[in-house]
mmJSON file of the N, C-alpha and C atoms, coordinates in Angstrom:
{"data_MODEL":{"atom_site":{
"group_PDB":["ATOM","ATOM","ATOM","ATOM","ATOM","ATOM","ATOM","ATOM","ATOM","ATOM","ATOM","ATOM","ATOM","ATOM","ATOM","ATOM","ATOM","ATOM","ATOM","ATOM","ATOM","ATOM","ATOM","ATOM","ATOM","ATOM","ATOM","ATOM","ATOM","ATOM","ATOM","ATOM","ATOM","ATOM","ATOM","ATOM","ATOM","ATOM","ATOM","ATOM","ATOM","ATOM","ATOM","ATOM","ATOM","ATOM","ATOM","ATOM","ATOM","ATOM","ATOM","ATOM","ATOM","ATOM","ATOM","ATOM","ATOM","ATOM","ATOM","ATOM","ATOM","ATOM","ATOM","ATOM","ATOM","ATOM","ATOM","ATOM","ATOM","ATOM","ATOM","ATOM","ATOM","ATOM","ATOM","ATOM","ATOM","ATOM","ATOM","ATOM","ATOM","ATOM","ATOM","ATOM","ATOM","ATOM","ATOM","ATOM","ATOM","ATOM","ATOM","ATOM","ATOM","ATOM","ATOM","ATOM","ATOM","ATOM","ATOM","ATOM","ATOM","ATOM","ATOM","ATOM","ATOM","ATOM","ATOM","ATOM","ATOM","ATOM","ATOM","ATOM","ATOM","ATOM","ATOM","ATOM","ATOM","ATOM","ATOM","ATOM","ATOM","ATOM","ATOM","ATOM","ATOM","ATOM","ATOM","ATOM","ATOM","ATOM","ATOM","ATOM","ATOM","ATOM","ATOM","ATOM","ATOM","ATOM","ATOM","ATOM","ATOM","ATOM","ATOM","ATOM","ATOM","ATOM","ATOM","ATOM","ATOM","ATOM","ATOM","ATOM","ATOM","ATOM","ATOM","ATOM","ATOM","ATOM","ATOM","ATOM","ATOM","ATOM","ATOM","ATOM","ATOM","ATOM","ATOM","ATOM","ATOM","ATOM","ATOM","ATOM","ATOM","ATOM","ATOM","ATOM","ATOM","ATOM","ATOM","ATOM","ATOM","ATOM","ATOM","ATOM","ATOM","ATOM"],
"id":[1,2,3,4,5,6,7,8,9,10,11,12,13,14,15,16,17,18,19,20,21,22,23,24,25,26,27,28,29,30,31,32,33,34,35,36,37,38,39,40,41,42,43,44,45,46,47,48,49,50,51,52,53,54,55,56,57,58,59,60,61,62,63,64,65,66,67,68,69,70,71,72,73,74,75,76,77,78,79,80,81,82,83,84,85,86,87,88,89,90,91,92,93,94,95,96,97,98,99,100,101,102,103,104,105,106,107,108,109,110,111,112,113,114,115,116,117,118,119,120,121,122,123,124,125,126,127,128,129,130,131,132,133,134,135,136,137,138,139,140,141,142,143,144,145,146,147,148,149,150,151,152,153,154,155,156,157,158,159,160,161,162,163,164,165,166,167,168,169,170,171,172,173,174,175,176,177,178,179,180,181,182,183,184,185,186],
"type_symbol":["N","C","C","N","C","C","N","C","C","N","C","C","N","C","C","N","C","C","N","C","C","N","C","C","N","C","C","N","C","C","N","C","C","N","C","C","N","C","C","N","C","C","N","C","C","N","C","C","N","C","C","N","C","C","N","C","C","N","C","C","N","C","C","N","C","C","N","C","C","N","C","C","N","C","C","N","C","C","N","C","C","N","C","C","N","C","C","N","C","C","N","C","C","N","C","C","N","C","C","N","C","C","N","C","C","N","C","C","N","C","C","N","C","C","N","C","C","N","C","C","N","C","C","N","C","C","N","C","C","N","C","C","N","C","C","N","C","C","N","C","C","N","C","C","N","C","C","N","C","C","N","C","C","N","C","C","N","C","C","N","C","C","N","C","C","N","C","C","N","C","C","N","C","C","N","C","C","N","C","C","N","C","C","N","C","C"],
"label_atom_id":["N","CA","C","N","CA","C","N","CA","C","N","CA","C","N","CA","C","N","CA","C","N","CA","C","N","CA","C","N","CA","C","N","CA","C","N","CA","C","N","CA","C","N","CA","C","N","CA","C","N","CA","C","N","CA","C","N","CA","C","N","CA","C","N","CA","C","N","CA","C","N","CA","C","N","CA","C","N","CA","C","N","CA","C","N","CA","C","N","CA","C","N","CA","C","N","CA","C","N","CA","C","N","CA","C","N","CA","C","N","CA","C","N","CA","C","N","CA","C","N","CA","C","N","CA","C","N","CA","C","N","CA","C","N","CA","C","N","CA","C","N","CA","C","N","CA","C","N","CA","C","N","CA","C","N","CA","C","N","CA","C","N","CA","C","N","CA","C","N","CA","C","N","CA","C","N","CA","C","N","CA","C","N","CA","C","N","CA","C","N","CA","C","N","CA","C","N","CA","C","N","CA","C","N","CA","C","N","CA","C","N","CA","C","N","CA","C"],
"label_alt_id":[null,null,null,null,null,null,null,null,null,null,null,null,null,null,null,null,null,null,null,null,null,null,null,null,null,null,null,null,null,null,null,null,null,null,null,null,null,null,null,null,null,null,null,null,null,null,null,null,null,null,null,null,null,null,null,null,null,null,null,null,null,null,null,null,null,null,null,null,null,null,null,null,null,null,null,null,null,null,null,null,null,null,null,null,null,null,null,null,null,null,null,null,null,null,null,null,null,null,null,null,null,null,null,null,null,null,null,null,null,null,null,null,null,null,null,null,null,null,null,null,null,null,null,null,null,null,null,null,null,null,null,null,null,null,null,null,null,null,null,null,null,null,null,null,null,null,null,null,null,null,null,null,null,null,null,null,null,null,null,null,null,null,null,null,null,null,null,null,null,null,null,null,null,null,null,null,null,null,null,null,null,null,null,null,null,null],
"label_comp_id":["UNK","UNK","UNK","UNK","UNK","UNK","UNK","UNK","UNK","UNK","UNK","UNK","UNK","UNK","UNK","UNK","UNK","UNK","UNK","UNK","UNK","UNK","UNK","UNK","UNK","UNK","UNK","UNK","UNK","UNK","UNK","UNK","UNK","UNK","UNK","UNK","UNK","UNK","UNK","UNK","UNK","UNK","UNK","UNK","UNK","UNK","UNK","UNK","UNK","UNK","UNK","UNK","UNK","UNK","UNK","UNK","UNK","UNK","UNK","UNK","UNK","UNK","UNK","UNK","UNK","UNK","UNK","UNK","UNK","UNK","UNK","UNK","UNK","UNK","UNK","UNK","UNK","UNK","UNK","UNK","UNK","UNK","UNK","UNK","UNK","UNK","UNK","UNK","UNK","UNK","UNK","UNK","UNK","UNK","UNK","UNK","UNK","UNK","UNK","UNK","UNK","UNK","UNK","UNK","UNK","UNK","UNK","UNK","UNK","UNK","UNK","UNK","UNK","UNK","UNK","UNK","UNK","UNK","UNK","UNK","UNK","UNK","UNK","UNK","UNK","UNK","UNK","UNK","UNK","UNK","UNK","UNK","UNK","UNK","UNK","UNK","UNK","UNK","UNK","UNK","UNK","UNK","UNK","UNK","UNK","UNK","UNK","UNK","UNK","UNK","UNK","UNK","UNK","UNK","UNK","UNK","UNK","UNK","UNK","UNK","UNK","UNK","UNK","UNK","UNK","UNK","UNK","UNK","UNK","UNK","UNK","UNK","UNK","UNK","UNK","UNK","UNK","UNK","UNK","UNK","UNK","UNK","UNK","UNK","UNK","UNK"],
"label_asym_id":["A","A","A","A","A","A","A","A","A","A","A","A","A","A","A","A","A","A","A","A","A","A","A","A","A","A","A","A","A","A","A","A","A","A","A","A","A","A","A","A","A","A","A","A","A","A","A","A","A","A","A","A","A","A","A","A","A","A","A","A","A","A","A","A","A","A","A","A","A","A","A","A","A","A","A","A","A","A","A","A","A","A","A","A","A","A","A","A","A","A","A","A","A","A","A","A","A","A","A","A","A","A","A","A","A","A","A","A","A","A","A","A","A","A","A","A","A","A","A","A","A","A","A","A","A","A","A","A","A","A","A","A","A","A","A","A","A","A","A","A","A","A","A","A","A","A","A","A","A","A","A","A","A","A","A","A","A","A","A","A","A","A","A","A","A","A","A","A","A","A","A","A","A","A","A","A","A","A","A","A","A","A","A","A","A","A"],
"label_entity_id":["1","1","1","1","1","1","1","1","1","1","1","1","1","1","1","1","1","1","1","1","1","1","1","1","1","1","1","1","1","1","1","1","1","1","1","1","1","1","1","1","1","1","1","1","1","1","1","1","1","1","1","1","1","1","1","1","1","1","1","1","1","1","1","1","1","1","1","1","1","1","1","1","1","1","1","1","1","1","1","1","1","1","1","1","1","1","1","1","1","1","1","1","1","1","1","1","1","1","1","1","1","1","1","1","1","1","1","1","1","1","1","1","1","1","1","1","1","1","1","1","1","1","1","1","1","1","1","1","1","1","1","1","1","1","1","1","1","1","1","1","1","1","1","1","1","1","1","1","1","1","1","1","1","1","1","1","1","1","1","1","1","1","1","1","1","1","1","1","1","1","1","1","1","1","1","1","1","1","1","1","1","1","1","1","1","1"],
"label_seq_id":[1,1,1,2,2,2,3,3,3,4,4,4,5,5,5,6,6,6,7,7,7,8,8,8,9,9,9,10,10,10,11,11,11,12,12,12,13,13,13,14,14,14,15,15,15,16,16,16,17,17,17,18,18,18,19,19,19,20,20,20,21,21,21,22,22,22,23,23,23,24,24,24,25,25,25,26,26,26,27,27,27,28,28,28,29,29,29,30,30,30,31,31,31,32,32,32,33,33,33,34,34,34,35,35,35,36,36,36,37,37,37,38,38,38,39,39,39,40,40,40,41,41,41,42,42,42,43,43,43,44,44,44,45,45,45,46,46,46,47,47,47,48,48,48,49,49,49,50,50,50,51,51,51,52,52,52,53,53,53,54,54,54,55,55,55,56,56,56,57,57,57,58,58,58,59,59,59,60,60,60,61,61,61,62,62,62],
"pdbx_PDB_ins_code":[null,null,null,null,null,null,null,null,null,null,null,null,null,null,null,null,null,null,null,null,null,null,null,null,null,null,null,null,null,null,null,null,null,null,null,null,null,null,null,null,null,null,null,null,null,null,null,null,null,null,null,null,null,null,null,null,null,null,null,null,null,null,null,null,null,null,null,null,null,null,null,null,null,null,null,null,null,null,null,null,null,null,null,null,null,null,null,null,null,null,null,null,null,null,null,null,null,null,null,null,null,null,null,null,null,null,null,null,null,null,null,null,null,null,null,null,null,null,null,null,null,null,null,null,null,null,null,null,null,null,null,null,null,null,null,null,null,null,null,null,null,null,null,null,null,null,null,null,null,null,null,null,null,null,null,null,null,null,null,null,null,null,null,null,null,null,null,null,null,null,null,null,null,null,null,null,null,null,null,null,null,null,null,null,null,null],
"Cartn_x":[0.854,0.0,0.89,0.601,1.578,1.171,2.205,1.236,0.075,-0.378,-1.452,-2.526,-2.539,-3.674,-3.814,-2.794,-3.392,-3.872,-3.548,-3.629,-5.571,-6.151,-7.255,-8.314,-7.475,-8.084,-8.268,-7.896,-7.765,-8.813,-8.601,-9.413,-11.199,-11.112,-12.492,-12.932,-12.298,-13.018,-13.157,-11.849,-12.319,-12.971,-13.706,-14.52,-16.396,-16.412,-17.836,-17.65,-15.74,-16.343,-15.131,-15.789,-14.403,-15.358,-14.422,-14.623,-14.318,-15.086,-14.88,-14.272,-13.629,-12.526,-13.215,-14.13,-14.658,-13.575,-14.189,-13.402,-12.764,-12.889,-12.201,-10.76,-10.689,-10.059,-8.812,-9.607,-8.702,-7.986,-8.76,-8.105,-6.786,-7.297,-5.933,-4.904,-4.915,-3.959,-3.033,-3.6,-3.249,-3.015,-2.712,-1.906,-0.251,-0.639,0.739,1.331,0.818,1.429,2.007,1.638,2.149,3.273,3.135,4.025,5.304,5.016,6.29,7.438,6.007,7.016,7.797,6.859,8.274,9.514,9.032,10.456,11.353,10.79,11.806,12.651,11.686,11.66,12.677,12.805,13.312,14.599,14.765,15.969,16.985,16.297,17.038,17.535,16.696,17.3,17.964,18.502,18.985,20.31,20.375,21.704,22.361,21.361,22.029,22.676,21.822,22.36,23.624,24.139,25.28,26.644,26.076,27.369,27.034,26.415,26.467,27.224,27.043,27.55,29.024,29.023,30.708,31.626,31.032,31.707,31.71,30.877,31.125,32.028,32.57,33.077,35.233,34.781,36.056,36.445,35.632,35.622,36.421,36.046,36.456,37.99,38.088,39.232,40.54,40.112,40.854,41.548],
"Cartn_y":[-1.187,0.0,1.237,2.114,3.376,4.337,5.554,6.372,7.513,7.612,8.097,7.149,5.976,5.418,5.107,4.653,4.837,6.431,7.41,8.603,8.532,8.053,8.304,7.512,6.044,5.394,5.98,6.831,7.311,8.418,9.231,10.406,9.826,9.08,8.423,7.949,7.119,6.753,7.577,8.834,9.807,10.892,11.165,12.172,11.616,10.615,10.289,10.675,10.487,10.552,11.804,12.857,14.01,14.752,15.16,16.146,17.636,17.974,19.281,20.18,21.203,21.707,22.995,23.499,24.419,25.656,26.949,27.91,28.3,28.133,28.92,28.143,26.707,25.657,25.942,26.179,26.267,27.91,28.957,30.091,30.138,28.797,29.02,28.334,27.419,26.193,27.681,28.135,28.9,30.221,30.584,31.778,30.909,29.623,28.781,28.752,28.346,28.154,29.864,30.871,32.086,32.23,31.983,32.081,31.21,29.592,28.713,30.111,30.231,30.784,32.099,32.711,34.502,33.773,32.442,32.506,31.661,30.979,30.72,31.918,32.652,34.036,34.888,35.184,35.836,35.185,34.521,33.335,33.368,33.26,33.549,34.959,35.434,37.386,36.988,37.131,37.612,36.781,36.006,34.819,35.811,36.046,36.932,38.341,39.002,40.28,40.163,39.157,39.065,39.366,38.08,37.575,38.832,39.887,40.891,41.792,42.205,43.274,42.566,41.497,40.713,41.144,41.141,41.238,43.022,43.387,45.055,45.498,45.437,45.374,44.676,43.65,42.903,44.272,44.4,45.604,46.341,46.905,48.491,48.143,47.438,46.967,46.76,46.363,46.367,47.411],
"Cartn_z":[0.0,0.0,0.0,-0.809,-1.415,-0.021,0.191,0.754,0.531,-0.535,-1.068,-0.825,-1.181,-0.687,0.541,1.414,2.994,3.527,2.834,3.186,2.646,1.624,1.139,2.229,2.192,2.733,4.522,4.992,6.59,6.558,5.349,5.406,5.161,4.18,4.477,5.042,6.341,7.521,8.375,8.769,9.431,9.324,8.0,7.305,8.317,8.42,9.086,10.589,11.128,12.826,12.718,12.192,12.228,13.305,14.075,15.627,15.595,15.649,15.833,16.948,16.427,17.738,18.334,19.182,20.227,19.636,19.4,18.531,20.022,21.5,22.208,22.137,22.199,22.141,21.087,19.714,18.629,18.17,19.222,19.744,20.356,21.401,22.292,21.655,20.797,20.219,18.612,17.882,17.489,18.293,19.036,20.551,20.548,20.928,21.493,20.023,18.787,18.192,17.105,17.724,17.339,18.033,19.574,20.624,20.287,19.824,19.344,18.349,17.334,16.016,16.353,17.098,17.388,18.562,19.259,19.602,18.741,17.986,16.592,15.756,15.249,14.884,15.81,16.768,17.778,18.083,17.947,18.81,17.45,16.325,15.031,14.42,15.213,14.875,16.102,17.293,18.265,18.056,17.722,16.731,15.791,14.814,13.574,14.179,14.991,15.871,16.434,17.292,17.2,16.469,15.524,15.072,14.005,13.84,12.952,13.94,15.54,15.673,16.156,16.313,16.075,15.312,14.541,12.631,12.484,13.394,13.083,13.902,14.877,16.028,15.32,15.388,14.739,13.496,12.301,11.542,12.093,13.24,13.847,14.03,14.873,15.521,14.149,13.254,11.918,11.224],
"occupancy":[1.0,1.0,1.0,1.0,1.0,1.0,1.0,1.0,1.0,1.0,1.0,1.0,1.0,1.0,1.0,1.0,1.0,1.0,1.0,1.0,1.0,1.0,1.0,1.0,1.0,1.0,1.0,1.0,1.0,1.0,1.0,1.0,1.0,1.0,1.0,1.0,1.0,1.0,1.0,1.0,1.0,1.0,1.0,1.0,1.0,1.0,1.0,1.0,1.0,1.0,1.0,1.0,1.0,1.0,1.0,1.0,1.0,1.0,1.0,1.0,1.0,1.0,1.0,1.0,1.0,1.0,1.0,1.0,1.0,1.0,1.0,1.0,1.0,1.0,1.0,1.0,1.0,1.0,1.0,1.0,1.0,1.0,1.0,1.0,1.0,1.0,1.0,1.0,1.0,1.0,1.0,1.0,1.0,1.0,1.0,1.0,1.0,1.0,1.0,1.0,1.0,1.0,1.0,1.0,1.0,1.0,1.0,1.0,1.0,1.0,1.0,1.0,1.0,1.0,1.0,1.0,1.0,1.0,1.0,1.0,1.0,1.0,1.0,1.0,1.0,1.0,1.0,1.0,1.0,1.0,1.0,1.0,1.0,1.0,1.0,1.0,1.0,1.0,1.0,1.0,1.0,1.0,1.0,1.0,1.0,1.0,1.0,1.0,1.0,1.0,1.0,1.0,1.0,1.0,1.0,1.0,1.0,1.0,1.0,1.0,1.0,1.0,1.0,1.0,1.0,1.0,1.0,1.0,1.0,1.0,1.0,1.0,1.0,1.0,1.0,1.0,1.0,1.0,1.0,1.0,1.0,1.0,1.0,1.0,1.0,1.0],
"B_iso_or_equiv":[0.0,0.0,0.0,0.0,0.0,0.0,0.0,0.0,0.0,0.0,0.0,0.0,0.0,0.0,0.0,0.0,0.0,0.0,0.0,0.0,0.0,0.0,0.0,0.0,0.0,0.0,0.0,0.0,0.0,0.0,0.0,0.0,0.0,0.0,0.0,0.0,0.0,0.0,0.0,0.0,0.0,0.0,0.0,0.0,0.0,0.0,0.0,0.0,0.0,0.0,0.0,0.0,0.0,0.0,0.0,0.0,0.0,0.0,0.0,0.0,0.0,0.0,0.0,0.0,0.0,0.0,0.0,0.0,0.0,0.0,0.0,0.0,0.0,0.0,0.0,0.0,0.0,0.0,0.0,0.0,0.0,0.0,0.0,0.0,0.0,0.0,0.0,0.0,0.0,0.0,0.0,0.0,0.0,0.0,0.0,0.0,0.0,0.0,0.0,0.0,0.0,0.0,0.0,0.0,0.0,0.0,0.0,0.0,0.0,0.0,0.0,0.0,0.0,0.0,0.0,0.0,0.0,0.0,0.0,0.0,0.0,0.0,0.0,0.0,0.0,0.0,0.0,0.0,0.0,0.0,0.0,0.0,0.0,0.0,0.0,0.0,0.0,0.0,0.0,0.0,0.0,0.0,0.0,0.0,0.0,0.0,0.0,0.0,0.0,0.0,0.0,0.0,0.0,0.0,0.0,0.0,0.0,0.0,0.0,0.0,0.0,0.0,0.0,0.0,0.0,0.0,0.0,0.0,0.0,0.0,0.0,0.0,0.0,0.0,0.0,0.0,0.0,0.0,0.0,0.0,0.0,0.0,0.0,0.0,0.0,0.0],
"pdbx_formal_charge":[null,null,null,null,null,null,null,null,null,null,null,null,null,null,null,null,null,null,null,null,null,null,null,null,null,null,null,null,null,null,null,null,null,null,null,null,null,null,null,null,null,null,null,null,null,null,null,null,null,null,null,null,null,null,null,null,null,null,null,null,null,null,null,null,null,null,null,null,null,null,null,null,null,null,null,null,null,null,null,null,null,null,null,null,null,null,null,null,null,null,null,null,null,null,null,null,null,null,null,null,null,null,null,null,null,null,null,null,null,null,null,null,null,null,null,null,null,null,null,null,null,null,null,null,null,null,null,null,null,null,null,null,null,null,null,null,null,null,null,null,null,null,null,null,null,null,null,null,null,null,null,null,null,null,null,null,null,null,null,null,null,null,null,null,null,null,null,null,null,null,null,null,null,null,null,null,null,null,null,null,null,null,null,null,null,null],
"auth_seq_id":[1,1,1,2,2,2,3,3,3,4,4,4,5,5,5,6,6,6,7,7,7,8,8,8,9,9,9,10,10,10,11,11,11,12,12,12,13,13,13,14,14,14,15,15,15,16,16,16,17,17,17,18,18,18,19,19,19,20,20,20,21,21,21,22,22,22,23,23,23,24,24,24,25,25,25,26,26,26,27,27,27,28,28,28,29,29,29,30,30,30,31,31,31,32,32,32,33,33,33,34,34,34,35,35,35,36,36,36,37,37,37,38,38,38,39,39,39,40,40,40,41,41,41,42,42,42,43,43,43,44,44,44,45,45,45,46,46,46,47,47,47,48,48,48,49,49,49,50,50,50,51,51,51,52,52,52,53,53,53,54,54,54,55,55,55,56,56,56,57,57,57,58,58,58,59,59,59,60,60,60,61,61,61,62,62,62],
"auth_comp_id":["UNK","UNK","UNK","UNK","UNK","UNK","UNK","UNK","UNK","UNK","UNK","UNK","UNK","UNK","UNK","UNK","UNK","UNK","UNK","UNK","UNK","UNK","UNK","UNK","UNK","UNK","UNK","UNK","UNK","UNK","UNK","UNK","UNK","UNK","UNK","UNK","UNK","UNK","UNK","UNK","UNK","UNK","UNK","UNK","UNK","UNK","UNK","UNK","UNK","UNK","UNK","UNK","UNK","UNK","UNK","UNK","UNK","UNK","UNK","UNK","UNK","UNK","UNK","UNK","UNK","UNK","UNK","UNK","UNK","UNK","UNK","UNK","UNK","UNK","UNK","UNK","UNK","UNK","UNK","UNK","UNK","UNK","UNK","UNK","UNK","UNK","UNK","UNK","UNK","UNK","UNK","UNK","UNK","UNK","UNK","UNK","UNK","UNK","UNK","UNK","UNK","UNK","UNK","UNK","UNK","UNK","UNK","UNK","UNK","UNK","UNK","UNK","UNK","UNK","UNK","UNK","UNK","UNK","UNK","UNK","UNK","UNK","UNK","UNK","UNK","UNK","UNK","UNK","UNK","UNK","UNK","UNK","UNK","UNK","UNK","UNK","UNK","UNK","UNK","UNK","UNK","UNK","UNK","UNK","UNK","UNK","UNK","UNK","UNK","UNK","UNK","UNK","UNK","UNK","UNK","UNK","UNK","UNK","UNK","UNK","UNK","UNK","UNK","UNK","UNK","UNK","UNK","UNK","UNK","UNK","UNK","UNK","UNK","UNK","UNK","UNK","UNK","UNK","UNK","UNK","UNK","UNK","UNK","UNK","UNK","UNK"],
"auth_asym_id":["A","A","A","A","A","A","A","A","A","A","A","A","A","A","A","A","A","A","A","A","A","A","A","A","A","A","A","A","A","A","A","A","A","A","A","A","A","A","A","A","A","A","A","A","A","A","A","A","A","A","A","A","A","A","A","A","A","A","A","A","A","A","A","A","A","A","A","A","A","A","A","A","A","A","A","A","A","A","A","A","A","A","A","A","A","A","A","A","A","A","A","A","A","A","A","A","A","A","A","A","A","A","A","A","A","A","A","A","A","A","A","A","A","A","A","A","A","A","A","A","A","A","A","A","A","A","A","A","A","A","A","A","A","A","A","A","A","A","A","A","A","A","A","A","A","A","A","A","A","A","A","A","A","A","A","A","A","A","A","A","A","A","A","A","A","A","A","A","A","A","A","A","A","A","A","A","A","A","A","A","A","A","A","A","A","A"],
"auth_atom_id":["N","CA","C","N","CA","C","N","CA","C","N","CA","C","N","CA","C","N","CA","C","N","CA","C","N","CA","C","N","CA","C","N","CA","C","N","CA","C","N","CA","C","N","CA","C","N","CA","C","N","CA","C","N","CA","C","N","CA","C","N","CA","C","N","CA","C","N","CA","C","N","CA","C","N","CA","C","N","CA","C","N","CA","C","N","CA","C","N","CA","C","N","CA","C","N","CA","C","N","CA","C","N","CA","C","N","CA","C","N","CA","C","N","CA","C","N","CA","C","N","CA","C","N","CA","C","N","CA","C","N","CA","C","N","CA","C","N","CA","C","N","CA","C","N","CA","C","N","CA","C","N","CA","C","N","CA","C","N","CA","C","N","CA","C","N","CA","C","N","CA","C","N","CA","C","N","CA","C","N","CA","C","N","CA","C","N","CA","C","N","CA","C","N","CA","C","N","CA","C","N","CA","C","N","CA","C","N","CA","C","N","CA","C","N","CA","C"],
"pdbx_PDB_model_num":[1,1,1,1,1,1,1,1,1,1,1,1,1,1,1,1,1,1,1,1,1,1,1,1,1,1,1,1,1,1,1,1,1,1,1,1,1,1,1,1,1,1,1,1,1,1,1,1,1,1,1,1,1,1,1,1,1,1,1,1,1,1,1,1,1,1,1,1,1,1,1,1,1,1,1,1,1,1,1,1,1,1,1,1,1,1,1,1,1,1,1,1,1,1,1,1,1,1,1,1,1,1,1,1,1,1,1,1,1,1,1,1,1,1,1,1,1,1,1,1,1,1,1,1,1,1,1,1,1,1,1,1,1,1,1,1,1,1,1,1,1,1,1,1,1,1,1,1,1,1,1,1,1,1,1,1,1,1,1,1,1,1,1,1,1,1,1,1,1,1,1,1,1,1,1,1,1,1,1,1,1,1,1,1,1,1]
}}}
């Protein structure tokens, strides 16, 4: 079995018992997952900030 067809075959059994997510529920699950990404976001600028004012710094000193 390829994975396209187990993928068809899953969605059609769970298309009859699909659950629905309470909008306060799926409010809060998208908050956390804004919150994951700026500290991805953040953690990756504050990396680059560095080693940029490193390199400006080293510069001077040159």
């Amino acid at each position: 079995m390829t994975q396209s067809s187990s993928r068809s075959s899953s969605t059609s059994q769970s298309s009859s018992t699909r659950r629905y997510i309470p909008s306060e529920a799926y409010r809060a699950m998208l908050v956390r997952d804004g919150e994951r990404r700026f500290k991805e976001w953040h953690k990756a600028f504050l990396q680059h900030q560095k080693a940029y004012l490193q390199d400006l710094e080293r510069r001077r000193k040159s």
